[in-house]
N, C-alpha and C positions, 0 to 999 in steps of 0.2 A: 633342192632348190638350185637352180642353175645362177651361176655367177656372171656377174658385168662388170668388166674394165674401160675405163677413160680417162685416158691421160691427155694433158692439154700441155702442150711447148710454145715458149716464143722465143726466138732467136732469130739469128742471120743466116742464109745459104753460105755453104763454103763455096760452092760453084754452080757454075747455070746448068739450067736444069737439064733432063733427060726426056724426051718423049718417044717411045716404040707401041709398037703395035704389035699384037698377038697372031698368031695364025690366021686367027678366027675373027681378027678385024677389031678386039678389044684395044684400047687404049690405054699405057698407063705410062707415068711418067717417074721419073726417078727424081730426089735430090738430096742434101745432108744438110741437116739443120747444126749448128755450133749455139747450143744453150749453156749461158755464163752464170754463177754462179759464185758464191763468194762464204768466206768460210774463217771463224776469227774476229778479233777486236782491234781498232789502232794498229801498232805497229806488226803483230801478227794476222793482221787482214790478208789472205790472198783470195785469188783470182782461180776457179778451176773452169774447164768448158769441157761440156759433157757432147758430143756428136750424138747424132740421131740421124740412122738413113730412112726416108721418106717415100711409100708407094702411092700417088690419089692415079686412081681407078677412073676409066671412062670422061665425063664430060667436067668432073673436076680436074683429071689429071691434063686433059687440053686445056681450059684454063689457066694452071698453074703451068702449063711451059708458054703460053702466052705472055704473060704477064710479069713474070718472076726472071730476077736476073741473081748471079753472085753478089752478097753484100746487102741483097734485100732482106728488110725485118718482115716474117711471119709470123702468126699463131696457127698451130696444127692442133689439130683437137680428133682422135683416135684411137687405136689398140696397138701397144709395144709386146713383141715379144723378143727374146734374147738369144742370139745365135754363138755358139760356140766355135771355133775356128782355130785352124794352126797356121801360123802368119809363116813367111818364108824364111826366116831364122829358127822354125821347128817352132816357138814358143807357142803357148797357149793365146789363146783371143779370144773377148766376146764382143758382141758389134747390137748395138740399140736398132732392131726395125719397127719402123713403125706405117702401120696400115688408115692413112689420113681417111676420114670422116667428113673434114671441115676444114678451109682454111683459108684465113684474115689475111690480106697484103695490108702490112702495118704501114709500108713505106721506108725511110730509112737509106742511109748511104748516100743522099743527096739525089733521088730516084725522083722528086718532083713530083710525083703521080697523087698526092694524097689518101683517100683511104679505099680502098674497094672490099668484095668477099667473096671467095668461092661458095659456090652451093654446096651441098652436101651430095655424096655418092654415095651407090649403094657399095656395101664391102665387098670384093670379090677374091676370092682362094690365096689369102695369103698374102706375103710383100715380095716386089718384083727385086733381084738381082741387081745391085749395084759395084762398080767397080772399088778399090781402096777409100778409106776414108780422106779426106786431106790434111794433115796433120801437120 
């Protein structure tokens, strides 16, 4: 039996977005999602925020660099997978990517826009390259 993953985020962009094109005239767009999260009761409540680099493919990914700025609330709704990496201090790293499906501009950060949606795209080969996370 073949398996199915779908993961759904909402969060803020840390920064605006990315749009490049393939050789081959494909479209996709880059950006990192900051999902917050919280962990704890009362006075031991904290705050963790988990990053997520983001690829949407083709006519969603023109969309979302139309539309979408840093500090914009999204919902992404797609496949994460987990890359492992050596940061420039030698240490170990692993970085959340995720290959967008779907995705909701929630609004958010005083953007005025109210609510809109991406369509949905078809998946294609993987998630695009992005630069450091912003941390």
């Amino acid at each position: 039996m073949a398996g199915f993953q779908q993961v759904i985020i909402v969060g803020n962009l840390g920064r605006d977005p990315e749009l490049k094109y393939l050789q081959n005239g494909v479209p996709v767009c880059n950006f990192t999602v900051a999902v917050n999260s919280y962990t704890g009761q009362g006075e031991q409540r904290q705050e963790r925020t988990t990053w997520f680099r983001v690829a949407a493919w083709r006519e969603l990914g023109e969309r979302c660099a139309q539309y979408l700025a840093k500090g914009r609330q999204v919902m992404v709704v797609g496949t994460v997978d987990v890359r492992a990496y050596t940061d420039n201090a030698g240490q170990p790293q692993a970085t959340l990517e995720m290959t967008a499906r779907d995705v909701r501009f929630l609004g958010g950060r005083g953007d005025g826009e109210g609510q809109g949606q991406g369509q949905a795209a078809e998946e294609y080969g993987g998630s695009g390259q992005l630069d450091d996370i912003p941390f």
